[in-house]
N, CA, C and O atoms as a MOPAC input file, in Angstrom:
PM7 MOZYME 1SCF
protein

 N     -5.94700 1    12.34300 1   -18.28500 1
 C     -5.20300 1    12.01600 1   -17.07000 1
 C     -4.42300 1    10.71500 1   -17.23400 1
 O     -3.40400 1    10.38600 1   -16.62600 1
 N     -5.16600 1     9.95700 1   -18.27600 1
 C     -3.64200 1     8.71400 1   -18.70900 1
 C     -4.46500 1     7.15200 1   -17.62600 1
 O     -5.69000 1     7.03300 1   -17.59700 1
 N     -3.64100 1     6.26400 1   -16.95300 1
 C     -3.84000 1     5.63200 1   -16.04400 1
 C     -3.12500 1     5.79900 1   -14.46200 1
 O     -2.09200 1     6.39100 1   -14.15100 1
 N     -3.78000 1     5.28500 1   -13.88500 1
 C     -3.78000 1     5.64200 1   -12.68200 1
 C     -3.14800 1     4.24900 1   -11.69700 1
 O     -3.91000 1     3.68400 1   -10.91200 1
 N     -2.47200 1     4.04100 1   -11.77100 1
 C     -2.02100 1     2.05000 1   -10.83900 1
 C     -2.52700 1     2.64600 1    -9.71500 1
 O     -2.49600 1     3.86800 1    -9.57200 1
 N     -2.98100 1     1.91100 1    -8.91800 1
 C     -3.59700 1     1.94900 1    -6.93900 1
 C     -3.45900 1     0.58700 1    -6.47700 1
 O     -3.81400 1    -0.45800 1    -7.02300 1
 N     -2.78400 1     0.82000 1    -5.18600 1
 C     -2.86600 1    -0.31400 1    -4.40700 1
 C     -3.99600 1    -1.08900 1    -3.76800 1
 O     -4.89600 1    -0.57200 1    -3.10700 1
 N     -3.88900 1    -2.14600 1    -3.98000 1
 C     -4.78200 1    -2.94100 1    -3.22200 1
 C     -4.82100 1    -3.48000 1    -1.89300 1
 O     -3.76100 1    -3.33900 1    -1.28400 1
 N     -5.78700 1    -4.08300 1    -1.24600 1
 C     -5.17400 1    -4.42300 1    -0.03800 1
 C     -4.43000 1    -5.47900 1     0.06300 1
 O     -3.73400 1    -5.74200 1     1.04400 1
 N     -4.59900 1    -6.60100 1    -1.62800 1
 C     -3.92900 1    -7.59500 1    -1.68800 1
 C     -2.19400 1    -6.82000 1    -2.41400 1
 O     -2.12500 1    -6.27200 1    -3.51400 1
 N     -1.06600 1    -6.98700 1    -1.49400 1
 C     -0.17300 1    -6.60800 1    -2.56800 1
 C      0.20100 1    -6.85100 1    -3.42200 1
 O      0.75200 1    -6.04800 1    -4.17400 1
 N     -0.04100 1    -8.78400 1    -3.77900 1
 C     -0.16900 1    -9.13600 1    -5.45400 1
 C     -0.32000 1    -8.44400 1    -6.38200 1
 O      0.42800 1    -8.35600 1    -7.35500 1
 N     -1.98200 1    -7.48900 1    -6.04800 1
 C     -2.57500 1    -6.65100 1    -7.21700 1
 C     -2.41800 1    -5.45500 1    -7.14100 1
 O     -2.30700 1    -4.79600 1    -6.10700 1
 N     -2.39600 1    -5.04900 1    -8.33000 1
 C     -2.71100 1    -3.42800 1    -8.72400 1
 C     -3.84700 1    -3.18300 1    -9.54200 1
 O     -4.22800 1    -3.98200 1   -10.39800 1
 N     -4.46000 1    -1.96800 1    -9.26800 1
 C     -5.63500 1    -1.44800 1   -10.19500 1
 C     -5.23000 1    -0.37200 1   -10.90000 1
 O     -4.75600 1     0.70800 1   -10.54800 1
 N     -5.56900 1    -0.97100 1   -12.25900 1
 C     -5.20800 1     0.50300 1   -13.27100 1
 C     -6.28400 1     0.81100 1   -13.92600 1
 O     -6.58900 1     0.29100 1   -14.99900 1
 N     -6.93900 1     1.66900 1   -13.34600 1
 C     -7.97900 1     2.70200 1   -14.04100 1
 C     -7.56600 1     3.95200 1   -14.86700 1
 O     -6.65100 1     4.69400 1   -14.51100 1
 N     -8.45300 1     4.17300 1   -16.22200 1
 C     -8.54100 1     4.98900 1   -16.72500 1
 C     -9.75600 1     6.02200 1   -16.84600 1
 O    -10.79800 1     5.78800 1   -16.23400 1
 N     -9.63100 1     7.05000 1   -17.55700 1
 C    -10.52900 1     7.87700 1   -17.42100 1
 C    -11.63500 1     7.39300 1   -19.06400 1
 O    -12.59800 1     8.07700 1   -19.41000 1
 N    -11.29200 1     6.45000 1   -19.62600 1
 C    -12.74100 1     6.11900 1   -20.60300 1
 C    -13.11900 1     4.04300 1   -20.49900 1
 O    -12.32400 1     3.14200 1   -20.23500 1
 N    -14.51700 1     3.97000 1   -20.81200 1
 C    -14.66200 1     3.12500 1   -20.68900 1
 C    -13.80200 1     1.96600 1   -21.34300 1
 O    -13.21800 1     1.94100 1   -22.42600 1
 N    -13.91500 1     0.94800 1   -20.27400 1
 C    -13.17700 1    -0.42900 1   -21.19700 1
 C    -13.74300 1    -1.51800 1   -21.57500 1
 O    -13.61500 1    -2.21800 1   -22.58000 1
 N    -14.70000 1    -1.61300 1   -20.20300 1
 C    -15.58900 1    -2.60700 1   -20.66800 1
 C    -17.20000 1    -1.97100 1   -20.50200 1
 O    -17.51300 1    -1.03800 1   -19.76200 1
 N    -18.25400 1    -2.86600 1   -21.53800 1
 C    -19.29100 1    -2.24800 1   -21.69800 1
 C    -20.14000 1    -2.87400 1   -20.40100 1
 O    -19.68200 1    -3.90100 1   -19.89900 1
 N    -21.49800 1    -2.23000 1   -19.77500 1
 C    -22.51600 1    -3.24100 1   -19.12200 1
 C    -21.82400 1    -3.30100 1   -17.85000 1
 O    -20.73300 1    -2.87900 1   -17.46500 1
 N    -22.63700 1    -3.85400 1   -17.38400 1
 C    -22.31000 1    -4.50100 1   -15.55100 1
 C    -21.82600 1    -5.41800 1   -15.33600 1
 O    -21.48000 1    -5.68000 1   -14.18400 1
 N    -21.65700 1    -6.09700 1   -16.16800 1
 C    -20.75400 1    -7.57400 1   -16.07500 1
 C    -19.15800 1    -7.14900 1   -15.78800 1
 O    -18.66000 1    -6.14100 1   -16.28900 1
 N    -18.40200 1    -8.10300 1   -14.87000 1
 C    -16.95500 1    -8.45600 1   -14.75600 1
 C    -16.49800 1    -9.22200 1   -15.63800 1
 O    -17.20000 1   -10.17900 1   -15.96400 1
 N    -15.43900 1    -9.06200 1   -16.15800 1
 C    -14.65600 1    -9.87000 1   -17.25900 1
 C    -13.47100 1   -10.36100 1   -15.94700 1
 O    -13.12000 1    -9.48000 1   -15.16200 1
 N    -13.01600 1   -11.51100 1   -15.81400 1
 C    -11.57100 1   -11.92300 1   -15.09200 1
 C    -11.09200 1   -13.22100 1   -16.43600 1
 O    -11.72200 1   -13.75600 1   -17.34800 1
 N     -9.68300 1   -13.31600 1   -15.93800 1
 C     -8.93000 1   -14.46700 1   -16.66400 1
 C     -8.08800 1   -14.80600 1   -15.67600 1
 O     -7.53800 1   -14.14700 1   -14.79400 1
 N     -8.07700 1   -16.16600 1   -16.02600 1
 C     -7.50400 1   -16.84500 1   -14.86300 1
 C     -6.24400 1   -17.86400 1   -15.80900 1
 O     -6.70900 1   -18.21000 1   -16.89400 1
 N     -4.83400 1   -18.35100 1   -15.57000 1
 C     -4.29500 1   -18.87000 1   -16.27000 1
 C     -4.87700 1   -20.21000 1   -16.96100 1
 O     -5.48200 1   -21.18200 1   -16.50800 1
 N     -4.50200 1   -19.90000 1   -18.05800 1
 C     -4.97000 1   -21.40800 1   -19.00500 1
 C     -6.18700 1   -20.73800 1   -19.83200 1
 O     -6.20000 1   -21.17700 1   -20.98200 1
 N     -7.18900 1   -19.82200 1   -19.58300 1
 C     -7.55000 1   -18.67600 1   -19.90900 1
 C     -8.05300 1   -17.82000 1   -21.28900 1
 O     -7.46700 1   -16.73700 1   -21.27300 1
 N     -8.57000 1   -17.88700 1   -21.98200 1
 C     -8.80900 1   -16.63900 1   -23.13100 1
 C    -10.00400 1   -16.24000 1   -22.85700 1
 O    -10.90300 1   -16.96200 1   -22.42600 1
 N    -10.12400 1   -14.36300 1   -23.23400 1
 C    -11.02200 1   -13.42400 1   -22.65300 1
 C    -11.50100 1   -13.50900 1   -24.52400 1
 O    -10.81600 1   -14.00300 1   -25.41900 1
 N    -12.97100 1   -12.80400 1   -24.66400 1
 C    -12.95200 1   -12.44700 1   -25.48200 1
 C    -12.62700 1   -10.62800 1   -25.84900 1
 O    -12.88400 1   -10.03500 1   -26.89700 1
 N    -12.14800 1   -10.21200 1   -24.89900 1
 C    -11.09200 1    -8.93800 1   -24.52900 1
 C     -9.92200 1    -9.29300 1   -25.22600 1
 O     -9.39100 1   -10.23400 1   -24.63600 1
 N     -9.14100 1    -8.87200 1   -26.45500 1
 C     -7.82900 1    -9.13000 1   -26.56000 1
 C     -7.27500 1    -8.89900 1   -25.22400 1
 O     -6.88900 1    -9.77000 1   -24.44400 1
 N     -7.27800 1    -7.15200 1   -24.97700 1
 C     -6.88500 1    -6.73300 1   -23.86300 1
 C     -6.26000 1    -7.40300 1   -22.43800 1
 O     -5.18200 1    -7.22800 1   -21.87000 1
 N     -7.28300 1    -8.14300 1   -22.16400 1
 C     -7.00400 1    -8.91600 1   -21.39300 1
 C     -6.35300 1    -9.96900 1   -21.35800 1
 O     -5.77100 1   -10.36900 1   -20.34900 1
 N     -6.37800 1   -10.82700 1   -22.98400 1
 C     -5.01500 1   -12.06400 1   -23.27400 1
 C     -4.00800 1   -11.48500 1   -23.59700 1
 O     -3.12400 1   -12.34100 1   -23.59800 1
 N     -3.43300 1   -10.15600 1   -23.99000 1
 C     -2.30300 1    -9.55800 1   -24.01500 1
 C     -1.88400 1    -9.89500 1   -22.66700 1
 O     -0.95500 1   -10.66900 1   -22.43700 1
 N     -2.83200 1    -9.09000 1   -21.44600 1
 C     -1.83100 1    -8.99800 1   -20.31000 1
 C     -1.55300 1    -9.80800 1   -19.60400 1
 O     -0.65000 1    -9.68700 1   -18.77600 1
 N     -2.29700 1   -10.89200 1   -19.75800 1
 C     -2.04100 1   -12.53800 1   -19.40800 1
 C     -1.02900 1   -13.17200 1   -19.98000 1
 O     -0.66900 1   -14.23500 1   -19.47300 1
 N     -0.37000 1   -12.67700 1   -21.12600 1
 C      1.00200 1   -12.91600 1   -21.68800 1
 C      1.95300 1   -12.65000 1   -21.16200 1
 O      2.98500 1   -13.32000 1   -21.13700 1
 N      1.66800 1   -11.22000 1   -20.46100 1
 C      3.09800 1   -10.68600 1   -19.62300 1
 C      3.75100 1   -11.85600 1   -18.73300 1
 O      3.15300 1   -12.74100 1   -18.12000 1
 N      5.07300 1   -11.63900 1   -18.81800 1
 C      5.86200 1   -12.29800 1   -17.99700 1
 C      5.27100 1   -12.10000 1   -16.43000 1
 O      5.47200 1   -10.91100 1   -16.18200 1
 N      4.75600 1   -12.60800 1   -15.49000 1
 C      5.20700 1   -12.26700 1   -14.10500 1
 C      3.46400 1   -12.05100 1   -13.93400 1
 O      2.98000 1   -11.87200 1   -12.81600 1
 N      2.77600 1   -12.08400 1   -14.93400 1
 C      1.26900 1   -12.07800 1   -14.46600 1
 C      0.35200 1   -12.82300 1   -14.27400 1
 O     -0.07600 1   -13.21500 1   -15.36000 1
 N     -0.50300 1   -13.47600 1   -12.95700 1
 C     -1.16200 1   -14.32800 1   -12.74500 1
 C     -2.28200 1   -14.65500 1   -13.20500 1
 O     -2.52600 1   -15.76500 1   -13.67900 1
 N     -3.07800 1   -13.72400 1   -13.11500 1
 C     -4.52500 1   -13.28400 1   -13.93300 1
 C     -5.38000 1   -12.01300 1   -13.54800 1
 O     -4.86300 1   -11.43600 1   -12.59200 1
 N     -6.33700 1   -11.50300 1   -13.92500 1
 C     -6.62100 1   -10.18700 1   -14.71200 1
 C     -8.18700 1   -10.30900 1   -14.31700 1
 O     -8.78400 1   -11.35600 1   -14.06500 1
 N     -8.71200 1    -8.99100 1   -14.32100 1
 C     -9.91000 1    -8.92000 1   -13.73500 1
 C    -10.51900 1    -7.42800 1   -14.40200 1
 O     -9.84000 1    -6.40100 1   -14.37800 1
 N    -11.66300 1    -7.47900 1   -14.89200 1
 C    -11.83600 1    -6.14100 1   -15.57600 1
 C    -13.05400 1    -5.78200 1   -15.18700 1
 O    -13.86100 1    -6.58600 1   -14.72000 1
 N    -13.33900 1    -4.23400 1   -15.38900 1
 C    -15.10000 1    -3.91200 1   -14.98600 1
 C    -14.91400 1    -2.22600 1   -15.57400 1
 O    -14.13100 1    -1.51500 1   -14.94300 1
 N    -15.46200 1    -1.78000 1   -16.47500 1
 C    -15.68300 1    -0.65000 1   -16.63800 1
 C    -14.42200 1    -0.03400 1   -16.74200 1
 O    -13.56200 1    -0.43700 1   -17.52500 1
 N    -14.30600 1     0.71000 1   -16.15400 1
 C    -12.81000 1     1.86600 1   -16.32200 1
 C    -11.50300 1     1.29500 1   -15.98100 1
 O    -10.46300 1     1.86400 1   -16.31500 1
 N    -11.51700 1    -0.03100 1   -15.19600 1
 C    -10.53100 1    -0.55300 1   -14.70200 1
 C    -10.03400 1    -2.35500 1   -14.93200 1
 O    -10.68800 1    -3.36400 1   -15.20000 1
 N     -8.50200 1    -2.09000 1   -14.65800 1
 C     -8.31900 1    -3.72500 1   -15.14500 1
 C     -7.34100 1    -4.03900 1   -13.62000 1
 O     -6.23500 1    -3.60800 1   -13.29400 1
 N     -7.74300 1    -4.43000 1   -13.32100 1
 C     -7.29600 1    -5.75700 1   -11.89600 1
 C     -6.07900 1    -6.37400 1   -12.20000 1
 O     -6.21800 1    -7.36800 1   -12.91300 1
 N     -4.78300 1    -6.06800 1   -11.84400 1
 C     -3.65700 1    -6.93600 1   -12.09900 1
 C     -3.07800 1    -7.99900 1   -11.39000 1
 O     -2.10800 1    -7.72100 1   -10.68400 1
 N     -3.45500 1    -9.10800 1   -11.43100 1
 C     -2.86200 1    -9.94600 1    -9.94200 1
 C     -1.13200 1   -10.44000 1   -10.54800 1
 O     -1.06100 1   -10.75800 1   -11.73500 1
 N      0.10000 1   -10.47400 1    -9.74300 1
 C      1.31200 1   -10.85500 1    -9.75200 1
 C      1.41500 1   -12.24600 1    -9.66700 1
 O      0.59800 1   -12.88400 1    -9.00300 1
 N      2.53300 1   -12.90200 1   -10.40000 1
 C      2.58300 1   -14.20600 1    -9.89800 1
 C      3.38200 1   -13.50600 1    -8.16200 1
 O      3.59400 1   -12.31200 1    -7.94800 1
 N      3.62600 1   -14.46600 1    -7.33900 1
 C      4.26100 1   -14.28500 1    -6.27900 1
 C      5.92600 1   -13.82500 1    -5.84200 1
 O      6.55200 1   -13.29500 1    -4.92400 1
 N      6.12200 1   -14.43700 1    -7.19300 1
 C      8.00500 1   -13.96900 1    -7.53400 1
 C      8.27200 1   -12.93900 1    -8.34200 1
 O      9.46400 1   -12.75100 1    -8.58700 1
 N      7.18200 1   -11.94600 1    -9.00700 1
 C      7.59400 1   -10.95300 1    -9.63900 1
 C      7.40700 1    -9.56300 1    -9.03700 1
 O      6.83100 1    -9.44200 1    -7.95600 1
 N      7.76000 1    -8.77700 1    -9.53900 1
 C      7.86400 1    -7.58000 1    -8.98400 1
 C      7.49800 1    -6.41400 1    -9.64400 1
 O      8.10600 1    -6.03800 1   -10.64600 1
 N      6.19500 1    -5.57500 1    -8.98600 1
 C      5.70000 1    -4.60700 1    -9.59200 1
 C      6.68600 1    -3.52100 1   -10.37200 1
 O      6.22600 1    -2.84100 1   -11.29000 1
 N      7.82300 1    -3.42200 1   -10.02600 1
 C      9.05800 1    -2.02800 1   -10.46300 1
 C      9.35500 1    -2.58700 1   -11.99000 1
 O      9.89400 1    -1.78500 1   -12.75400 1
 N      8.98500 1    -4.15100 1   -12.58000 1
 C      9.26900 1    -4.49400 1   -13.64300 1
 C      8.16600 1    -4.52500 1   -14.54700 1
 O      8.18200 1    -4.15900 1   -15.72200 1
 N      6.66500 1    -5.25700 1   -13.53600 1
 C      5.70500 1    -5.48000 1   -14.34300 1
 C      4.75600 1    -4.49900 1   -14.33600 1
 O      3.82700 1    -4.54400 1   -15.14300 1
 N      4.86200 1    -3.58800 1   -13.50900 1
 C      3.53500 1    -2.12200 1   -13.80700 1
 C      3.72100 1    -1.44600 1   -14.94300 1
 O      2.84600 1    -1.46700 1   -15.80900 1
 N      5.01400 1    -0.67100 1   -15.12900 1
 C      5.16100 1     0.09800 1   -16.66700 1
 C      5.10400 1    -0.33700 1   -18.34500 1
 O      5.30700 1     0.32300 1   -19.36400 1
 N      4.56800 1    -2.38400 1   -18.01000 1
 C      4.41100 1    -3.27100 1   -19.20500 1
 C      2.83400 1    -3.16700 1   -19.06700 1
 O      2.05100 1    -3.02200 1   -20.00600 1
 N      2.70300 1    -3.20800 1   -18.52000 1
 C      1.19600 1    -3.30500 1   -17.85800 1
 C      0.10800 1    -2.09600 1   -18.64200 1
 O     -0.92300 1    -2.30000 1   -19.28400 1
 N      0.83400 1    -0.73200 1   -18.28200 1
 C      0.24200 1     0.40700 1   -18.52600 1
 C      1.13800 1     0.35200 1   -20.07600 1
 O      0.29900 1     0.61400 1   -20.93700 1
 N      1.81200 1     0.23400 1   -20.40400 1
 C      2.01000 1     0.80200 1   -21.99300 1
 C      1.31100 1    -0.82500 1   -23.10400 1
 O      1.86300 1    -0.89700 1   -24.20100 1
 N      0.29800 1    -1.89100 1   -22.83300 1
 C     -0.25200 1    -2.66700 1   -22.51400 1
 C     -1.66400 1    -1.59000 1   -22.83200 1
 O     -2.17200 1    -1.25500 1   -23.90200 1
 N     -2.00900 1    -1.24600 1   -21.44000 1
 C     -3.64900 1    -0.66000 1   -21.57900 1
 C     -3.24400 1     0.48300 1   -22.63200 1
 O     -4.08600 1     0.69100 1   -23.50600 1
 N     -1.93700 1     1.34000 1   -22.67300 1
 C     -2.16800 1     2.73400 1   -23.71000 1
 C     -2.39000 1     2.18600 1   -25.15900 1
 O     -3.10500 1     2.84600 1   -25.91300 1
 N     -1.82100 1     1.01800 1   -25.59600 1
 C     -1.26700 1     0.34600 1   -26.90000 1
 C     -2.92700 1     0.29200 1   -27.45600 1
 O     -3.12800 1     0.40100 1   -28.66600 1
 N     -4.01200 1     0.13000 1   -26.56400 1
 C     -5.64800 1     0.17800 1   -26.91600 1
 C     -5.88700 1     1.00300 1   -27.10300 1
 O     -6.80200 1     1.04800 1   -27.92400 1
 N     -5.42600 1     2.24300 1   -26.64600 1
 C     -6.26000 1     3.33700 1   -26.68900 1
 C     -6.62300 1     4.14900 1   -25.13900 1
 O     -7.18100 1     5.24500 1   -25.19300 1
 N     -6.30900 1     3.60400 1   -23.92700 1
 C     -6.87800 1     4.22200 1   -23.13300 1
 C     -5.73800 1     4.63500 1   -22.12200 1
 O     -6.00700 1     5.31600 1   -21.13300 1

């Protein structure tokens, strides 16, 4: 089924879930700017232009926006981003 973006109630963020695991265990992974995950995954998408910081748990990765960018530019970097892993 690929990934899935869903809205949040914050419109900053988007959630992009996939259908296999990403992260292992019950623990949350987040990155916050200034930041390194031991997730590449997650310092890739903290590179993107226009992204604030990142939040992960199992099937899904948490996208927060800086405030001046715009999802129509930064969602389809985002998802070819999570495919470039594998998922």
């Amino acid at each position: 089924m690929g990934i899935r973006a869903e809205e949040t109630p914050n419109p900053n963020a988007l959630k992009f879930t996939t259908d296999k695991l990403i992260f292992q265990g019950d623990s949350s992974v987040s990155v916050m700017p200034g930041d390194t995950s031991e997730y590449e995954i997650l310092n890739e998408l903290m590179q993107l232009n226009g992204v604030d910081n990142v939040f992960g748990y199992q099937n899904f990765i948490t996208v927060n926006k800086q405030f001046d960018a715009e999802w129509e530019q930064l969602s389809p970097k985002v998802i070819e981003v999570i495919e470039n892993y594998g998922y």
